[in-house]
C-alpha positions in Angstrom: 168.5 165.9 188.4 168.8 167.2 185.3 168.0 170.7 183.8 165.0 169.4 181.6 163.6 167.8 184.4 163.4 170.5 186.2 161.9 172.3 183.3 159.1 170.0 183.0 158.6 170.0 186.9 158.6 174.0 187.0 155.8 174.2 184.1 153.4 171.8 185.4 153.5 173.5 188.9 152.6 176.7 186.9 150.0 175.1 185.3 148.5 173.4 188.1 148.5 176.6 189.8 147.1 178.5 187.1 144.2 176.2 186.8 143.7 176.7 190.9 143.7 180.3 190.5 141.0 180.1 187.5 138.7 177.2 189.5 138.8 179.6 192.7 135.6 181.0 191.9 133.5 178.5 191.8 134.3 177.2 195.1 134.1 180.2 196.8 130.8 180.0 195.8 130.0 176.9 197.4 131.5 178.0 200.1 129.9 181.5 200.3 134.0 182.7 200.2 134.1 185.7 198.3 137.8 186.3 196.4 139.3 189.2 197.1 142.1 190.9 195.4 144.7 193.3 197.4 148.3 194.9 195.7 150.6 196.1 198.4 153.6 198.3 197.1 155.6 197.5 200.4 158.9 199.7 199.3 159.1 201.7 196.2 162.9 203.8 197.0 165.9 205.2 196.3 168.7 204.4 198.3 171.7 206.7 198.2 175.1 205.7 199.1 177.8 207.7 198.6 176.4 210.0 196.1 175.7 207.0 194.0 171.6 206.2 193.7 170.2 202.6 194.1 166.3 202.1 192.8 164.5 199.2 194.6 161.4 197.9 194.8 158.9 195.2 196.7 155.6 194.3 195.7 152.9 191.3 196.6 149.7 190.8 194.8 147.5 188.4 196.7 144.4 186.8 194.7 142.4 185.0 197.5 139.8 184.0 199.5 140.0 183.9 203.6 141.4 180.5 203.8 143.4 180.4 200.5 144.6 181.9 197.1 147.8 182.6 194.8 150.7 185.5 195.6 152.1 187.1 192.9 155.8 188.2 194.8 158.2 190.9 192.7 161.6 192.4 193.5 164.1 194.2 192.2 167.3 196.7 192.1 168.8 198.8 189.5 171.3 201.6 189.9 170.8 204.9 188.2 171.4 204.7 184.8 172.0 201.3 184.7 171.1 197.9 183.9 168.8 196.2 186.5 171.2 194.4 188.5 168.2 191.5 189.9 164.8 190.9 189.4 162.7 188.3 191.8 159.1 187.1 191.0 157.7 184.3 193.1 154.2 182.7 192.1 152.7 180.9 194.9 150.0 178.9 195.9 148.9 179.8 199.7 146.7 178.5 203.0 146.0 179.6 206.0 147.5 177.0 208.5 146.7 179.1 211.8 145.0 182.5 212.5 147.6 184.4 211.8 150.0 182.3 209.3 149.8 181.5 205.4 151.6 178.5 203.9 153.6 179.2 200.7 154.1 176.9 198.1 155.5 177.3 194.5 158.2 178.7 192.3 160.6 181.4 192.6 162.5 182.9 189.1 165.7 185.7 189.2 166.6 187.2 186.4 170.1 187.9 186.7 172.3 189.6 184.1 173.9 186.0 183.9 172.9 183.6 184.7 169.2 183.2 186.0 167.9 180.8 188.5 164.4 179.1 189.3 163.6 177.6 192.4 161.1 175.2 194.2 159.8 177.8 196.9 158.3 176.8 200.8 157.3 179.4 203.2 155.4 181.0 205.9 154.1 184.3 206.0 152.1 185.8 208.2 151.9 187.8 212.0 154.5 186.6 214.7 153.5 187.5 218.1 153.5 191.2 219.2 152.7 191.4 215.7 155.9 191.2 213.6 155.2 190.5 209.9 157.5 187.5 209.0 158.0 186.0 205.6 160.5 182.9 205.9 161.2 180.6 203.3 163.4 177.5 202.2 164.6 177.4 198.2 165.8 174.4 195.9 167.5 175.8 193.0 167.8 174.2 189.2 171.5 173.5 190.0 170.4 171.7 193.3 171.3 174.2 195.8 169.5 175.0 198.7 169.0 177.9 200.9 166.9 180.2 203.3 165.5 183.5 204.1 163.9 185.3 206.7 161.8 189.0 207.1 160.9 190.5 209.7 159.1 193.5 209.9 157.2 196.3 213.0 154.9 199.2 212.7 155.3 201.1 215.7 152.6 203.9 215.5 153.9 207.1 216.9 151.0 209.1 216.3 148.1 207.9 213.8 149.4 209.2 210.9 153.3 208.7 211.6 154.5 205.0 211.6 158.6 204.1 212.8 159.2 200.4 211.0 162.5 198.9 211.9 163.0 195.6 209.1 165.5 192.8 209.1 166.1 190.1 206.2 168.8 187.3 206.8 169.8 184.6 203.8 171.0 181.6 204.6 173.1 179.3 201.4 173.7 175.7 202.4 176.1 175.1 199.5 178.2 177.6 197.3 177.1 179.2 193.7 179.7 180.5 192.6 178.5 181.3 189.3 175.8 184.0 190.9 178.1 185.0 193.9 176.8 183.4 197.0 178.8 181.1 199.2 177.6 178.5 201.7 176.8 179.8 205.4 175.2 183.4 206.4 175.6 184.9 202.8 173.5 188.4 203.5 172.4 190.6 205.9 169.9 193.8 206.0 168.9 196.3 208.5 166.4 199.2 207.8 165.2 201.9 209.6 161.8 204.0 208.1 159.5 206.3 209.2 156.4 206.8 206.6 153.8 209.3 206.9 150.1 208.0 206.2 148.9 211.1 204.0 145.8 208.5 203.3 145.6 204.9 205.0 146.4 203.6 201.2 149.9 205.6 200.6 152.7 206.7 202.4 155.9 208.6 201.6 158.8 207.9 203.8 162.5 208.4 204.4 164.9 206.2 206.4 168.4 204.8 206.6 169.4 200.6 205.1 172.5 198.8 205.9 173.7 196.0 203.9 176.3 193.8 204.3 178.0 190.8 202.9 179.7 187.5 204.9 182.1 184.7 204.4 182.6 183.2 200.8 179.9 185.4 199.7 182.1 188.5 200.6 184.7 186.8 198.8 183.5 186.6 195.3 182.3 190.2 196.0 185.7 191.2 196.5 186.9 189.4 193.6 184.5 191.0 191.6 185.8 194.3 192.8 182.9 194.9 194.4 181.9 196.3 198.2 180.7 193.9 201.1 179.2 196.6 203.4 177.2 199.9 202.3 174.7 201.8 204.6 172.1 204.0 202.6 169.8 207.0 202.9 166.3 206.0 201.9 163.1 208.1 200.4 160.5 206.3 199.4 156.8 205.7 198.8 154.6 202.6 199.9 150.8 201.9 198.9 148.4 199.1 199.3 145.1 199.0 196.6 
């Protein structure tokens, strides 16, 4: 499929989703639905790893009612005086499909140094039982390669204002891109450990420890870049929901 098909495809499924998010109104009036509007800043951090400082950051702005609504999905990392090295934003269009679960649909862009990528995004996101948050998704590229994530996240409450939240993300490439680095097979993994302190139930600082690590071909264009496959991090950071 070609690029400029892909282009056309990408901007009618913004505007189709634009025009959902602007008719939402109105039919959570018939419905008696009110729209609500919630920001979570999940991980705002800096990660040190050998003296060397890594800012990230992970937000989600849901526009909704109970049973549907639009997520506005941002990520990002940039070293210390730096360039950013990659910037995520997903725009979806979501439904509740169970009591605790949200389908995703829509379109994923990263801005890389070069080059970029869009995708065609599917997902679930919602609470697994014993109440694991889980965001997994499935991704078709503009160069026609697919591939998969999966989150998991647990609050275990140690007291009420202290919270211990162990966090796991797995990516999954079914055919190589070389061009951005990422090689067919288990491409990433990512293990965090952070314990936040709930000064107010709307913000918490916290500190922790993140281990990254790189596999298979995806490890080998890292290397051949001269860059590291495995780093494990110190973590302070600050999380917030409005």
């Amino acid at each position: 499929m070609s690029r400029s098909i892909y282009t056309s495809a990408r901007q009618g499924l913004l505007l189709a989703m634009l025009g959902l998010t602007a008719s939402m109104p109105v039919a959570a009036d018939m419905q008696d639905d009110a729209v609500r509007t919630k920001f979570v800043l999940d991980r705002l951090e800096n990660r040190r790893d050998d003296g060397e400082d890594l800012r990230v950051w992970e937000a989600q702005l849901n526009v909704r009612t109970d049973y549907q609504g639009m997520a506005l999905k941002i990520d990002g990392e940039r070293p210390e005086g730096g360039p950013t090295e990659s910037a995520e934003y997903q725009l979806l269009y979501q439904r509740l499909v169970s009591e605790f679960f949200d389908a995703q649909f829509g379109i994923r862009y990263d801005d890389r140094p070069e080059p970029s990528r869009t995708y065609a995004v599917a997902g679930l996101q919602g609470l697994a039982p014993y109440w694991f948050e889980v965001d997994a998704n499935l991704y078709l590229s503009d160069e026609g390669d697919a591939s998969a994530s999966l989150e998991a996240e647990y609050d275990l409450l140690l007291t009420q204002r202290l919270v211990l939240q162990p966090a796991a993300e797995l990516n999954v490439a079914f055919s190589d891109d070389e061009e951005i680095g990422v090689g067919s097979g288990l491409s990433t993994a990512e293990l965090g450990l952070r314990l936040r302190y709930e000064l107010h139930r709307k913000f918490a600082p916290y500190v922790g420890v993140n281990w990254e690590k790189k596999f298979g071909d995806t490890a080998d264009f890292a290397r051949d870049e001269g860059e590291d496959t495995e780093s494990t991090a110190w973590v302070l950071g600050v999380s917030a929901w409005f």
